[in-house]
DRENVEXMAR-438537 format. One record per residue (C-alpha): x, y, z. Coordinates in Angstrom, 1 decimal. Example, Ala and Ser with C-alpha at 12.3 -4.5 7.8 and 13.67 -1.06 7.14 Angstrom:
<rs>
- u v w
- 12.3 -4.5 7.8 .
- 13.7 -1.1 7.1 .
</rs>
This chain:
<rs>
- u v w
- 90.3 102.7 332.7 .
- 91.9 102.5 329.4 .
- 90.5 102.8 326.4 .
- 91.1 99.7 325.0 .
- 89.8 97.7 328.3 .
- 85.6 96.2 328.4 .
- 83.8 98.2 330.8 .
- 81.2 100.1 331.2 .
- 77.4 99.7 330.7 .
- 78.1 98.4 327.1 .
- 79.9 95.5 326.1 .
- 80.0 96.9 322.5 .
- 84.1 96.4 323.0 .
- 86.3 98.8 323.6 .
- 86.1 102.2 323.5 .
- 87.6 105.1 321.2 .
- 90.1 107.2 322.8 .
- 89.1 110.2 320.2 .
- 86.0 110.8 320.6 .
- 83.7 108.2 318.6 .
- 80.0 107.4 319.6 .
- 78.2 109.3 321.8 .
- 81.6 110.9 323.6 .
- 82.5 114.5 323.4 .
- 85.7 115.4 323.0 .
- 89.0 113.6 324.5 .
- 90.7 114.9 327.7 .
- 94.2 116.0 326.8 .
- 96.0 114.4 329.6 .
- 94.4 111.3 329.4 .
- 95.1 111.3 325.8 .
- 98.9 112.0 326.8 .
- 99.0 109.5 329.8 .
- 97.3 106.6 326.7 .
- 100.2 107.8 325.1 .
- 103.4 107.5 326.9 .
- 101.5 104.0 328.3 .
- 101.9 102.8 324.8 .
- 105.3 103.8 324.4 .
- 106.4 102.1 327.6 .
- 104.6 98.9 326.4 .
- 106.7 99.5 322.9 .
- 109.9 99.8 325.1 .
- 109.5 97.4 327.5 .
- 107.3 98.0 330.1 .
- 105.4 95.8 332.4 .
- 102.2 95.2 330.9 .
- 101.3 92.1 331.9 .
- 103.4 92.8 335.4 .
- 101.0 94.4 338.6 .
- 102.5 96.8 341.2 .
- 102.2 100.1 341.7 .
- 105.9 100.6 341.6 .
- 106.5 99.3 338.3 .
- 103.6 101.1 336.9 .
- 104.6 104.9 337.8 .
- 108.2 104.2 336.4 .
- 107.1 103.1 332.9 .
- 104.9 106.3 332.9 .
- 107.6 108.3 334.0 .
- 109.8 106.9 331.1 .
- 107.4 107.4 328.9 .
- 106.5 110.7 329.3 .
- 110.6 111.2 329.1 .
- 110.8 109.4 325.7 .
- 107.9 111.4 324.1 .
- 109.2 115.1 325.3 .
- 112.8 113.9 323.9 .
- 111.2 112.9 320.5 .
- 108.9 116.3 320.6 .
- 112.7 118.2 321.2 .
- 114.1 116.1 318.4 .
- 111.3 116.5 315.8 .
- 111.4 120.2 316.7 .
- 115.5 120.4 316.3 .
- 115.0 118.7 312.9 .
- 112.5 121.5 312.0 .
- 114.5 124.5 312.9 .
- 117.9 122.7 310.9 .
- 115.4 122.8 308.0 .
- 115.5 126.8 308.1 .
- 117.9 129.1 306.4 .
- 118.0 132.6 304.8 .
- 119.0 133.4 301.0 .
- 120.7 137.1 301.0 .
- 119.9 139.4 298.5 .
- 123.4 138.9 296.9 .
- 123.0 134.9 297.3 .
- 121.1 132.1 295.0 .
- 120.9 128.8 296.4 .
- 120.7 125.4 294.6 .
- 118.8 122.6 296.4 .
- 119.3 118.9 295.4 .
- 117.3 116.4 297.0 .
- 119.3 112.9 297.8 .
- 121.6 114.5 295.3 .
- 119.6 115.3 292.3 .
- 118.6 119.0 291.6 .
- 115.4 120.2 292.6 .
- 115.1 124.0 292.4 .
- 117.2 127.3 292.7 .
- 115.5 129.8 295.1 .
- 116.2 133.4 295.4 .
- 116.4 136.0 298.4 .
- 114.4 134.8 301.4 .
- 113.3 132.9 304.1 .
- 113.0 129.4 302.9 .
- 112.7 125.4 304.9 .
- 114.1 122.3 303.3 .
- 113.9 118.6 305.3 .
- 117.4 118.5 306.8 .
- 119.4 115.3 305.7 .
- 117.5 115.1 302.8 .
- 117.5 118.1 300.7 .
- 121.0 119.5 300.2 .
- 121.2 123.3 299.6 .
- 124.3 125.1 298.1 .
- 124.4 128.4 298.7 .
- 126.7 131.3 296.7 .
- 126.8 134.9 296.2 .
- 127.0 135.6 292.7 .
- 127.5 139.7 292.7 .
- 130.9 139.2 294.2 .
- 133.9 139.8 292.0 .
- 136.4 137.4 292.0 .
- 140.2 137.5 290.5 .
- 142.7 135.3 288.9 .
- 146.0 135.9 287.4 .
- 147.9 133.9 284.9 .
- 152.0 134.1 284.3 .
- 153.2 132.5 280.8 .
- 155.5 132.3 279.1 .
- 154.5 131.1 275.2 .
- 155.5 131.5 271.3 .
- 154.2 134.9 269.3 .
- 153.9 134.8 265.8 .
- 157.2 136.0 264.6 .
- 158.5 132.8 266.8 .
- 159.9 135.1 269.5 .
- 159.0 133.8 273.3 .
- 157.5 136.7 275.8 .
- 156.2 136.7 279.2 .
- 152.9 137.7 279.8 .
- 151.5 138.6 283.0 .
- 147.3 138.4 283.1 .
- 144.8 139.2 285.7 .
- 140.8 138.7 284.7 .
- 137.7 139.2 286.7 .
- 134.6 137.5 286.6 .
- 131.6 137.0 288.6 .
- 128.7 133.6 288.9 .
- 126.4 134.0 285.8 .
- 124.1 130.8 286.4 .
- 124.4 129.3 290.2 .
- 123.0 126.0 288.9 .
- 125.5 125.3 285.6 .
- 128.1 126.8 288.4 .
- 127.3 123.8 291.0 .
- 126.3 121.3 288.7 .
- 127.7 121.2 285.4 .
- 131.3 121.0 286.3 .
- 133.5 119.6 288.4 .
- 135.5 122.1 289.1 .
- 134.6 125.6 287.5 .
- 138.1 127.8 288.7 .
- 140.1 125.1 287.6 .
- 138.0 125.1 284.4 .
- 138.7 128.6 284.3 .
- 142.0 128.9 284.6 .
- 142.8 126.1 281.6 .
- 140.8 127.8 279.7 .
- 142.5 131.1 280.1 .
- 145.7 129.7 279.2 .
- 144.5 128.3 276.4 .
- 142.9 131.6 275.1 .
- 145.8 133.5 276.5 .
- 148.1 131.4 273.8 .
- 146.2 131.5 271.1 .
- 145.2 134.9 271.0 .
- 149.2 136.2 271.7 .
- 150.2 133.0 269.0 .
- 148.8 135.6 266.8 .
- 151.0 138.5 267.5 .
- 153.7 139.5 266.5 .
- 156.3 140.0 269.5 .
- 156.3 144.0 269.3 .
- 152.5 143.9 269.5 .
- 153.0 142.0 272.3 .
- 155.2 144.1 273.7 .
- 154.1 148.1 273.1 .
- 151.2 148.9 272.1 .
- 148.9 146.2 270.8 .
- 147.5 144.9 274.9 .
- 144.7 146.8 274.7 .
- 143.6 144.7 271.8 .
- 145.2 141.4 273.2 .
- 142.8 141.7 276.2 .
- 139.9 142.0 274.4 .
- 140.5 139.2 272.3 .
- 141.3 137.3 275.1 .
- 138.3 138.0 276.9 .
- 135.9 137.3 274.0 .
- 137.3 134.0 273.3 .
- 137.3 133.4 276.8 .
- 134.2 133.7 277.0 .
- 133.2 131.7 274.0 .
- 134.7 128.5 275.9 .
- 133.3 129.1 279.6 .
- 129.9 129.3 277.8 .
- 130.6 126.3 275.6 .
- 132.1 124.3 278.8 .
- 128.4 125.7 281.0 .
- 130.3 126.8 283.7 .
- 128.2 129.5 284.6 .
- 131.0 132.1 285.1 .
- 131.0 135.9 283.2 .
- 134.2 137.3 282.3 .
- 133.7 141.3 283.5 .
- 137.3 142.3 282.7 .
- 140.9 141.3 281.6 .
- 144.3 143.5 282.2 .
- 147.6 142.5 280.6 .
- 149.5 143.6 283.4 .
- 153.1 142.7 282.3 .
- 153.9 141.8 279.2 .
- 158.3 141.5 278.4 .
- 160.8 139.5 276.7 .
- 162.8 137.1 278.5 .
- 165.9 137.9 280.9 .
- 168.6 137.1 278.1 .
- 167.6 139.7 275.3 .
- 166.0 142.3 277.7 .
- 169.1 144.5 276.9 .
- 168.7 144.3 273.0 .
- 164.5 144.8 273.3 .
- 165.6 148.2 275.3 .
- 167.8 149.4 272.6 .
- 165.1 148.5 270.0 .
- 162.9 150.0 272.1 .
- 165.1 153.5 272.8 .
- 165.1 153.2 268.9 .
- 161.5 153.5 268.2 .
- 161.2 156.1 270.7 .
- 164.1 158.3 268.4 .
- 161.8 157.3 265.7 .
- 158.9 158.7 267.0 .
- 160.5 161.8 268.2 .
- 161.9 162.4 264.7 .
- 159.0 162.2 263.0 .
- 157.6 164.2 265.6 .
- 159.6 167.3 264.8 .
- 159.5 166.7 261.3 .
- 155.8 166.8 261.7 .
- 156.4 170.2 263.8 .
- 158.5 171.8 261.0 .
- 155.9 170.8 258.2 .
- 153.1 172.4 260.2 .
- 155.4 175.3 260.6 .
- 156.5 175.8 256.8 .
- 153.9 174.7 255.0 .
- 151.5 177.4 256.6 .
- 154.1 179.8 255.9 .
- 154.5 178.8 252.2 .
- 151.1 178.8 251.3 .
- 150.5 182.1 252.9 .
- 153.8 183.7 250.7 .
- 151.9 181.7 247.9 .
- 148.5 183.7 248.7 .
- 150.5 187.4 248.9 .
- 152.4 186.7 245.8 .
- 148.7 185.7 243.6 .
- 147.4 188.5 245.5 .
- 150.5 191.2 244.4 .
- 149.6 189.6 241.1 .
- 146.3 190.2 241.1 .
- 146.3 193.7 242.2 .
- 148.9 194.4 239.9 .
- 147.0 192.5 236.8 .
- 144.4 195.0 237.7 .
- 145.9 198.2 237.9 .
- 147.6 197.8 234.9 .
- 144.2 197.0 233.2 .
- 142.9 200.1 234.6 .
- 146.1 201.9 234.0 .
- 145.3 201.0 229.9 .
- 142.1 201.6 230.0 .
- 142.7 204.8 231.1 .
- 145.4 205.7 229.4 .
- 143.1 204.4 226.2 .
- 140.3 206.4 227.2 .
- 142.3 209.5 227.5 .
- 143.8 208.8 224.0 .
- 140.2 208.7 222.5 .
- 139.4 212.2 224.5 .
- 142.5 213.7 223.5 .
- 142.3 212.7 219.9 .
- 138.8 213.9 219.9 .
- 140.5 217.4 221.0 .
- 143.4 217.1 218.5 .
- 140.9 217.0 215.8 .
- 139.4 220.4 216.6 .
- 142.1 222.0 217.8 .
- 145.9 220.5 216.0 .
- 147.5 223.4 217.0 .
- 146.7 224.3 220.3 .
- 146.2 220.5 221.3 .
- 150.4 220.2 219.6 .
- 151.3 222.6 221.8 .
- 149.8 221.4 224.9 .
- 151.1 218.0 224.6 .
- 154.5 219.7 224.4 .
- 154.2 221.6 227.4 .
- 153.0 218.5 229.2 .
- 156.2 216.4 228.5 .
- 158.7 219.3 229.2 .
- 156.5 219.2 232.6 .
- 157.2 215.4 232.9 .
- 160.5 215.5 231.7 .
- 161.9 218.9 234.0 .
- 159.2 218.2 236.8 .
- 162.1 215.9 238.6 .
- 165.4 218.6 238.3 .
- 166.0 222.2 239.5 .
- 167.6 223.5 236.6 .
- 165.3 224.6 233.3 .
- 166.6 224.9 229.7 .
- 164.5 227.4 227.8 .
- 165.0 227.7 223.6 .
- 163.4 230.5 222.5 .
- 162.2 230.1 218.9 .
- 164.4 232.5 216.6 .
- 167.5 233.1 219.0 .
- 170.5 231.0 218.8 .
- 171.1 230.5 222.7 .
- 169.9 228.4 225.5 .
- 168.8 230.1 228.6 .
- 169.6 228.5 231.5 .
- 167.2 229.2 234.6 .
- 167.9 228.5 238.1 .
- 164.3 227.3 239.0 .
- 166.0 226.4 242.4 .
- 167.2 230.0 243.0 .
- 163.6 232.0 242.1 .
- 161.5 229.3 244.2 .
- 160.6 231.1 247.4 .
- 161.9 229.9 251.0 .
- 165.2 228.2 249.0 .
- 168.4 228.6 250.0 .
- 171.8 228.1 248.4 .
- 173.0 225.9 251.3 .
- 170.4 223.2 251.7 .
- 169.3 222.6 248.2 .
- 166.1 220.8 247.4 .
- 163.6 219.1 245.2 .
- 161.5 221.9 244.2 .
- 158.0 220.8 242.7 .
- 155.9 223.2 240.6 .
- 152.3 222.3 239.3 .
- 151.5 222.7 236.0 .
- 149.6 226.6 236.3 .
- 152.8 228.1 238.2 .
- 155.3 226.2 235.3 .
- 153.0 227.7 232.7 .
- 153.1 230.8 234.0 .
- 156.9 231.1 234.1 .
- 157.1 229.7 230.8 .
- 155.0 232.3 229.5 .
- 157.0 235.2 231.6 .
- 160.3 233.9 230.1 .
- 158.5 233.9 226.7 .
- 157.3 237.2 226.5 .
- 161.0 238.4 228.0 .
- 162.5 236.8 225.4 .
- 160.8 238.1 222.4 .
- 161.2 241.5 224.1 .
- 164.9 240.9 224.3 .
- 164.7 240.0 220.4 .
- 162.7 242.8 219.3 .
- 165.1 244.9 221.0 .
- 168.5 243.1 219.6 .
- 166.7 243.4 216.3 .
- 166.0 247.5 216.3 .
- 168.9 247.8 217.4 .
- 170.8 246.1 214.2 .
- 168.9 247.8 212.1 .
- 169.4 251.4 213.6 .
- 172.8 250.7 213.0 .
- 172.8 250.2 209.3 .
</rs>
């Protein structure tokens, strides 16, 4: 009997399918079979119609419509599910207006109602630009530009502009121009793209943030930069030209690293010569004053003896350089000539040569020849007088 029917012992109406009064709880099935009932009264069924027939087929139906709407309600479950890599962000909007972002994860939004957006935003992605434009000494080049970048903010990525690579790319251009607008053409050209990509970059940058598109710049190249086909042949000659340039002043570089050592080293000997020689001659007077004083000293007590030494001396000096010895012998009227070369033992006559005597062995043959020559004299003289 159903639930909504009188019957019973009590006429207190109908009765509660869930359980309310004094009944425990419902019976499953006949909680299920109340239910598909009510859908086949919803879609038609004969209610007010008797017959066995016609009552098992609406049940039948019934039970049909509610396991399709159990395998419907679960299908619109599971399309709620998705997962969120590690490398992803998604951006949910909810009948088109922004709800959250959610990170890495399982996560379940109602399906045809909640829109999720999903990116990776570690990836790095490329563009490249080709232009031609104006430097500053008004000459036209052809620059060739590739820049990386990856998804900063998901959200101002999705949301905030239309079109974000399109964004991207005008704005490139734009910094691109004004960055080489300021450059001169041989900047451009050799040596000055390292710097041109910087600048680029960090005005680049500057507008992406100003336009919230959510993208960071992580590197620009200037691949190519060159003049234009029609004065290709003059930039290679100026080009072929600088490179002489540098060369030159290369090796004149090389030479002045070569001489200039070199002269300031000759420079260092000749203060040094001068040095050493400023000293010995300082010592070389000091000495030769010193032995002044000593020998004066010695002149004093001794005039005689001290004349006569200083005489010897410089006939030393003066015949210490030649083989040949003049000897005047005080009251004769000759010269004696002495072959010093002749007497020196171990000379020959055939191979003459320097002879050097030291002062004793020159005083001693002074002294010989000395004492023979007064001999000779005393001799000549007793001789003349005999004779008278």
């Amino acid at each position: 009997m159903a639930w909504n029917e009188p019957g019973g012992g009590n006429n207190k109406g109908p009765r509660d399918p869930w359980g309310g009064g004094d009944q425990g709880p419902p019976d499953l099935d006949e909680a299920l079979k109340k239910l598909q009932e009510k859908f086949g009264g919803l879609f038609g069924g004969g209610s007010g119609r008797s017959g066995g027939s016609s009552g098992g087929g609406s049940g039948i139906s019934a039970s049909l419509l509610g396991l399709v709407a159990v395998v419907v309600v679960g299908i619109w479950f599971f399309m709620g599910l998705y997962q969120i890599d590690e490398q992803e962000r998604a951006v949910v909007l909810r009948f088109g207006k922004y709800v959250d972002t959610v990170g890495p994860g399982l996560h379940w939004n109602p399906p045809m109602i909640d829109e999720v957006i999903k990116d990776n935003i570690t990836k790095v992605r490329q563009a490249t630009l080709d232009e031609i434009m104006l430097t500053k000494d008004e000459n036209i080049v052809e620059v060739k530009m590739s820049l990386q970048y990856v998804i900063d903010d998901l959200t101002k990525f999705v949301l905030k502009v239309r079109d974000p690579e399109i964004s991207l790319q005008h704005a490139a251009q734009s910094a691109l121009r004004h960055v080489v607008g300021d450059t001169r053409m041989d900047m451009v050209l050799t040596e000055g793209r390292a710097q041109i990509a910087a600048d680029v970059r960090t005005r680049l940058q500057e507008y992406l943030n100003m336009y919230e598109t959510g993208i960071l710049i992580s590197k620009i190249n200037i691949d190519e930069s060159k003049p234009p086909r029609q004065v290709q042949a003059a930039f290679d000659d100026v080009i072929k030209a600088r490179e002489d340039e540098e060369r030159v002043k290369n090796e004149a570089q090389a030479y002045a690293n070569g001489v200039i050592p070199e002269a300031r080293g000759s420079a260092q000997r000749q203060i040094e010569d001068a040095s050493a020689y400023k000293e010995q001659v300082v010592a070389n007077a000091q000495g030769e004053a010193e032995r002044f004083t000593k020998l004066l000293t010695e002149y004093r007590k001794a005039p005689e003896v001290t004349r006569q030494r200083l005489y010897i001396d410089a006939v030393q000096e003066v015949y210490g350089n030649t083989s040949k010895v003049l000897v005047d012998v005080e009251g004769g009227n000759n010269m004696m000539y002495l072959p010093l070369d002749k007497l020196a033992p171990g000379q020959t006559s055939s191979a003459p040569r320097r002879m050097t005597l030291d002062s004793n062995t020159l005083r001693q043959i002074t002294d010989a020849v000395t004492d023979q020559l007064r001999r000779d004299a005393a001799v000549s003289t007793s001789s003349s007088r005999g004779g008278r």
